[in-house]
N, C-alpha and C positions, 0 to 999 in steps of 0.2 A: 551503296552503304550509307548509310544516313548518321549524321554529325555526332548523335547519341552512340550511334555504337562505334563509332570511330575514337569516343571519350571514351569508353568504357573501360580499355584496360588500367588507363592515366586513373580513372575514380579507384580503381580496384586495387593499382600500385598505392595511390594514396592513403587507400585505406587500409591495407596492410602495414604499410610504415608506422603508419598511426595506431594501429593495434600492437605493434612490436615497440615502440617508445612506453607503450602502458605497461608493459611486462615487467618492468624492472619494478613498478609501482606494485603491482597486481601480486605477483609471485612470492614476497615475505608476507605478505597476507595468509594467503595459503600456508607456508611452512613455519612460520616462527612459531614458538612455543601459543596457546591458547592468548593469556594476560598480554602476552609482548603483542600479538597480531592486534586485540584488542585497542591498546593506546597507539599504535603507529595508525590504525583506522581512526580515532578522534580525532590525531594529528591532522590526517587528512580532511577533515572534516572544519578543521579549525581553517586549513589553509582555503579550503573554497569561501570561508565565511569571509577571507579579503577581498576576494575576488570577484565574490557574487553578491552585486550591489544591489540590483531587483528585488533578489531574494530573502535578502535583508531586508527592505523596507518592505516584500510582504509579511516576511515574520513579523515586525513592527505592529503594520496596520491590523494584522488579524488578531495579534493579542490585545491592542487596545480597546478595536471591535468587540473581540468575546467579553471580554471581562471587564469595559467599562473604563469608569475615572480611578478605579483601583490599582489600574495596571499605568507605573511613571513611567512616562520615558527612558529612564537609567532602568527598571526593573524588568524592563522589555528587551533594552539591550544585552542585557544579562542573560537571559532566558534564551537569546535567539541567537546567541554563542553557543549555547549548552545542547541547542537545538541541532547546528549544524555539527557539532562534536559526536553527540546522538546518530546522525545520519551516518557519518563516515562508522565510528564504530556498527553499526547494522550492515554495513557494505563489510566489514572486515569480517562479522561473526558469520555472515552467509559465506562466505569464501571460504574459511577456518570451516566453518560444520558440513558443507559439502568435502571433507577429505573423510568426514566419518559414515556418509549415509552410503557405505554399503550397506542391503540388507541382512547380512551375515553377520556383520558387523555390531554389538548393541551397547557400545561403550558410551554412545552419544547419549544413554538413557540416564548417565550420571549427569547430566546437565538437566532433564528433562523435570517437572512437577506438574502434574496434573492437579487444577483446581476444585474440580469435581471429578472425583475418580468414577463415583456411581454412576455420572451422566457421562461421562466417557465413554465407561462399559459399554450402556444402554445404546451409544451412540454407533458404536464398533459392531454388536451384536443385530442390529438393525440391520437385513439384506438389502435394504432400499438403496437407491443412487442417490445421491446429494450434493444440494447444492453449499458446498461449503464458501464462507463471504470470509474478506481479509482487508487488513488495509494499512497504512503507515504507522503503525504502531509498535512499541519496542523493538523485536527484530522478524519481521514478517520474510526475511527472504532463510531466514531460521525456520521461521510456522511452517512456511509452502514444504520444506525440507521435511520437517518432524510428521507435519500431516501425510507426505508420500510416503514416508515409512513404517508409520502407523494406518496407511491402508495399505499394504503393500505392492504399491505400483498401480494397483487399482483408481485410478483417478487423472485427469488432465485438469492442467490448468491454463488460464486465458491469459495471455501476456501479451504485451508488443513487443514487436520486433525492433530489434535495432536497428539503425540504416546501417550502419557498416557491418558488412555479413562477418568479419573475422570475430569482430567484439561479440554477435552478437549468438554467432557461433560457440563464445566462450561462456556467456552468461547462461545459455541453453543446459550446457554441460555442468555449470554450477549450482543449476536450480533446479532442475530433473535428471541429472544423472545421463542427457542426451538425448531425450523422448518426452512427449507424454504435452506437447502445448497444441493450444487452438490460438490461431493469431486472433489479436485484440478485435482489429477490423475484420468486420462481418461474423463476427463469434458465434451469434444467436442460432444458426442454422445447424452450425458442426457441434456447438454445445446441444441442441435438441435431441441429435442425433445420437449423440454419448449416453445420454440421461437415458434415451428410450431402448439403450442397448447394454444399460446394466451399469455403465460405467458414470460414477462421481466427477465433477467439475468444479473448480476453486475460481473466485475470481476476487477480483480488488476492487473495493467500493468507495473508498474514499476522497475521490477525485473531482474535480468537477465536470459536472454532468453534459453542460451544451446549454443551449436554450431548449432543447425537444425534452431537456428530465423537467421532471417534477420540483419543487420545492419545499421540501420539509424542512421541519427548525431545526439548525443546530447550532448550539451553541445560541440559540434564542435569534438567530438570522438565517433566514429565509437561506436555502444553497441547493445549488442546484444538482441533482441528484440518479446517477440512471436506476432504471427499476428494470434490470436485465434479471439479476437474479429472482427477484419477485416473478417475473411473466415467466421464467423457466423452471418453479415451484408449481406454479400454478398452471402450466400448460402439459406438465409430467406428474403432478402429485406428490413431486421430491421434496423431502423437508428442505428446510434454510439450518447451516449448522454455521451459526458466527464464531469464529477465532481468532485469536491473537496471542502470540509469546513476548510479554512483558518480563522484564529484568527484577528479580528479587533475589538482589547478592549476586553470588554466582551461579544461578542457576537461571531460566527458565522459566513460567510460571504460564500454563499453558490453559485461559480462558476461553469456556463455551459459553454458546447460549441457544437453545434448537426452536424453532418456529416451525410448528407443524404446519404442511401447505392448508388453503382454504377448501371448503368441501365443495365439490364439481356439483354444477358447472361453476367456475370461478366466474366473480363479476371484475368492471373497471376497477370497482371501487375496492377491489380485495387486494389488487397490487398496489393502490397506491397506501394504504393500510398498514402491508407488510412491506412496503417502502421504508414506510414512517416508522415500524417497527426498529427494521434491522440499525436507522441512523439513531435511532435513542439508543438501544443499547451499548450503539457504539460510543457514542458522547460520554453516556457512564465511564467506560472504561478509560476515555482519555481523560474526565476529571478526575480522576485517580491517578493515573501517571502522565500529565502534560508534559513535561520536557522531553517523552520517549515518541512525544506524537512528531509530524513534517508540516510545523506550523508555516514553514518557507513557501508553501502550493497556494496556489493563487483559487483556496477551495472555496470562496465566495466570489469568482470573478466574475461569473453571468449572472445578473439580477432579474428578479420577475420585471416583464415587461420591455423588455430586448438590452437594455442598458447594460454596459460592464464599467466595474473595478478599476482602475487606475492603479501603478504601483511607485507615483514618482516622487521626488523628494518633497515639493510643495505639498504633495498628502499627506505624507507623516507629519509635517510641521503641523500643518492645518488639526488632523487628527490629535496632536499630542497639546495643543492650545490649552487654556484652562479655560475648563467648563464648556469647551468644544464639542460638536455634534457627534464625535466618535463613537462616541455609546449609545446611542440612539441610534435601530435601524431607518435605510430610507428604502423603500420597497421598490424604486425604480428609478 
């Protein structure tokens, strides 16, 4: 028996322990009234903001980045409190709105507003398989929920897995109801296979891509970008349907935008097009509600040319200097 599996039960107790210390965190989420679940999720969001010093100073460097000599030091700091507040409550309202997505169920619809009800329809009424795009924005672990219900069950989505099976067993159960994921890695092949078998696919785009994505502008720098859902449009013929559920008031506010795939045979140049497509539209929506986006993601760490991002204090300093290189991209 080899040293690995001689560990294995010790990793498995460990991670157990550690899934059952999150419980007492995790479980008023779920049951307290809507509003109360809500602020005990900022709470928690405020408490990683002590703690997560990294991810501070990329909130930091990224808003400076985007937005220039406009963005002070103090008005960054502020933002990227409001930021982490934002996260924890998103982590609270997917917990809270998985207690409502049964599909019998349509009380969740009082939270719900469609922004285009017409393109909804038109979207709903389409037999085609889709690739629906998502990403750190308002409460996207709400979108994945509102989107399975409104196809009904008809759809997988691409997630990672968690390392620890109990957590991640639990997150499974809160974001599809138990079913219905393609692990993150190696997606491309089981996501093909869905699409060409009738069945819808969701995936999250807003991340950083590697050095193998592309780099489209956002936010007027260069980021590096994967073009899975574009080559899975374009290798089925399935439209692109981008979404997000953004917060107006108490409700919901549930943003499309549809990209019809390229006419076959697709070329290179059609993915990276509808690359470039899907991250504009996205930009729009987070210039509209920046505080509801995960400015904390290291979403410009691979730069064109193999180079990475830094997230350390000396950067911020540097960054927030007057009249400092911040605002100006460097391509490599």
């Amino acid at each position: 028996m080899t040293a690995r599996a001689l560990l294995r039960p010790l990793v498995l107790a460990r991670d157990l322990l550690l899934a059952l210390l999150a419980l007492p965190f995790v479980l008023p989420l779920r049951f307290l009234p809507w509003n109360a679940s809500c602020a005990l999720g900022s709470l928690y969001g405020l408490a990683a903001w002590v703690f997560l010093g990294k991810e501070r100073r990329a909130g930091l460097l990224n808003l400076r980045r985007a937005y220039g000599p406009s963005m002070s030091r103090s008005e960054a700091g502020r933002q990227v409190r409001k930021v982490f507040a934002n996260l924890g409550r998103s982590l609270a309202e997917g917990i809270r709105f998985s207690s409502f997505s049964s599909r019998s169920d349509r009380s969740w619809e009082s939270l719900y507003e469609a922004e285009d009800p017409a393109l909804e329809a038109r979207i709903l009424a389409d037999p085609r398989p889709k690739v629906f795009v998502t990403g750190h924005l308002g409460s996207w672990e709400v979108a994945m929920q509102m989107l399975d219900l409104r196809l009904g069950g008809r759809g997988v989505a691409v997630a990672r897995r968690v390392d620890n099976p109990f957590v991640d067993a639990l997150a499974r159960r809160v974001r599809r109801g138990g079913g219905g994921i393609i692990e993150k890695a190696g997606a491309v092949a089981p996501a093909l296979a869905a699409l060409r078998s009738g069945t819808s696919v969701a995936v999250l785009l807003d991340e950083n891509g590697g050095r193998s994505g592309p780099f489209p502008l956002f936010f007027g720098r260069p980021a590096s970008t994967r073009k899975t859902p574009a080559l899975l449009s374009a290798l089925t013929g399935s439209p692109i349907v981008v979404g997000a559920a953004v917060r107006r008031g108490g409700r919901f506010l549930f943003r499309l935008a549809l990209l019809e795939p390229p006419a076959a045979p697709p070329a290179p140049c059609d993915v990276l097009d509808t690359t470039e497509r899907i991250v504009r539209t996205w930009e729009a929506w987070v210039r509209e509600d920046p505080l509801q986006w995960r400015w904390i993601h290291w979403r410009w760490k691979t730069r064109p040319g193999g180079s990475e991002e830094t997230y350390t204090p000396r950067d911020v300093a540097e960054a927030f200097a007057a009249d400092g290189p911040a605002a100006t991209e460097v391509s490599a």
